[in-house]
C-alpha positions as CSV (number, residue, x, y, z in Angstrom):
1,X,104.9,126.8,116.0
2,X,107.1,124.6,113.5
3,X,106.0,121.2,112.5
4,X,107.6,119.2,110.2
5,X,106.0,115.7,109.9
6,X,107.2,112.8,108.1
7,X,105.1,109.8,106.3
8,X,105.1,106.8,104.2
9,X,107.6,104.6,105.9
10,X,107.0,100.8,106.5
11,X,108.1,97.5,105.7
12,X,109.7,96.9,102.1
13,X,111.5,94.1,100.8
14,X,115.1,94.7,99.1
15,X,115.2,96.2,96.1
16,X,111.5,97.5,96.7
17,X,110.6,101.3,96.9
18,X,109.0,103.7,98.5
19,X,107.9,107.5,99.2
20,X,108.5,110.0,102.0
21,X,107.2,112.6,102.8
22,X,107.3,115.6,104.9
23,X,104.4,118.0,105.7
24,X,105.8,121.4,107.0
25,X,103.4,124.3,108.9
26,X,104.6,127.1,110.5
27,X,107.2,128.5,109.0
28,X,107.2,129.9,105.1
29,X,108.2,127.0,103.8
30,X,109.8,128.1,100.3
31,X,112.2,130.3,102.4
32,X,113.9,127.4,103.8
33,X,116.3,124.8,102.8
34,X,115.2,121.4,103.1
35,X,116.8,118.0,104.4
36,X,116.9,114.4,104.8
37,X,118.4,112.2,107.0
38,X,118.3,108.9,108.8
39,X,119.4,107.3,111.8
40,X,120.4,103.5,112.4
41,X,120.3,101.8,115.8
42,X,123.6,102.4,117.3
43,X,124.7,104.7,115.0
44,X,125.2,108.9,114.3
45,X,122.7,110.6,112.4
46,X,123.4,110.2,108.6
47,X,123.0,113.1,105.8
48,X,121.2,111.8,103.2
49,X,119.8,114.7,100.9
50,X,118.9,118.4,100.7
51,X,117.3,120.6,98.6
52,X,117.4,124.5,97.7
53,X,114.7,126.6,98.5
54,X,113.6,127.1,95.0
55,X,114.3,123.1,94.4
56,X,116.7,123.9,91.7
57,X,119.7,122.4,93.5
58,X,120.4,119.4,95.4
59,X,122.7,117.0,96.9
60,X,122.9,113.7,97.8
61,X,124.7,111.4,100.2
62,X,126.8,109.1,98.2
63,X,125.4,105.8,99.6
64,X,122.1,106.8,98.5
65,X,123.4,109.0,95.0
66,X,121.3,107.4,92.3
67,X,119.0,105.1,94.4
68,X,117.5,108.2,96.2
69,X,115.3,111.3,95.1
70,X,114.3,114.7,96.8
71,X,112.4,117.0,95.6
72,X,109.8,119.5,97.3
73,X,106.4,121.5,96.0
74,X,106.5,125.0,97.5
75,X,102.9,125.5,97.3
76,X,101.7,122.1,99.0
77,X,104.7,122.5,102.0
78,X,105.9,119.5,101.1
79,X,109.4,117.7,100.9
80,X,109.6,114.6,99.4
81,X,112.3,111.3,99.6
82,X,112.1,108.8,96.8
83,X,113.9,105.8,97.3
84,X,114.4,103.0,95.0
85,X,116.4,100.0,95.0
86,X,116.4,99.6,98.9
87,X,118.9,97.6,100.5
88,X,119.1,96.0,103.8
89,X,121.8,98.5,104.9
90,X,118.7,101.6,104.3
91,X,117.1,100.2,107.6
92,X,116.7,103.5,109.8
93,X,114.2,106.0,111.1
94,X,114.0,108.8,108.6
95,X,114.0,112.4,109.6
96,X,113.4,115.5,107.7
97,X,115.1,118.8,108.8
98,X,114.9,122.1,108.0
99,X,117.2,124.9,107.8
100,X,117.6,128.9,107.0
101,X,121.1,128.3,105.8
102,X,121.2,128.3,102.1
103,X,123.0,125.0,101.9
104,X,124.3,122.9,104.3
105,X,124.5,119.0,105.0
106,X,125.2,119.3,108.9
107,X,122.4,118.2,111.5
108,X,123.7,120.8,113.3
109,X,122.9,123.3,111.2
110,X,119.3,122.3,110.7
111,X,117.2,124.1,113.0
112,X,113.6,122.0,112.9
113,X,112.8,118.4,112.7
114,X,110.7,115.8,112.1
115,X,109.5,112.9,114.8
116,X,110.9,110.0,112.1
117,X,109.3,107.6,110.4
118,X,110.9,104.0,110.7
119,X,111.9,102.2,107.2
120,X,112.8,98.6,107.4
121,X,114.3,96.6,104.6
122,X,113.8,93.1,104.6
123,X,116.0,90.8,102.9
């Protein structure tokens, strides 16, 4: 079966950094257009970044445009979220999706996803 899961949240302080990432089985992987996305408490589930199957285009959210990075490597199944410059305001559980579509930034139209991996910004 499909199984995305996620890694390398934690605790960061603001303006730190860190690394997702996303571990996919089950599925062929470079067929499949890749997503991130993140979810506060009380909140809807936020877009955040995707990436083409081959990796050469991608798309970000604009709260995170220029702070955030995603990028995937087709042989090791692997989608990855860099974020720098965290803020407060980035506290969330982190999800990565997958689609077939060729590009989309609806939840809706992702078909798989992660369990989440909890980010907290301190201030």
């Amino acid at each position: 079966q499909v199984q995305l899961v996620e890694s390398g949240g934690g605790l960061v302080q603001a303006g730190g950094s860190l690394r997702l990432s996303c571990a996919v089985s089950g599925r062929t992987f470079s067929t499949q257009l890749m997503g991130w996305f993140r979810q506060a408490p009380g909140k809807e589930r936020e877009f955040l970044a995707t990436i083409t199957r081959s990796g050469g285009s991608t798309a970000y959210a604009d709260s995170v445009k220029g702070r955030f990075t995603i990028s995937r490597d087709n042989a090791e199944n692997t989608v990855y979220l860099q974020m720098n410059s965290l803020k407060p305001e980035d506290t969330a559980v982190y999800y990565c999706a997958m689609s077939s579509y060729l590009y989309t930034t609806s939840p809706e139209r992702y078909d798989y996803w992660g369990q989440g991996t909890q980010v907290t910004v301190s201030s």
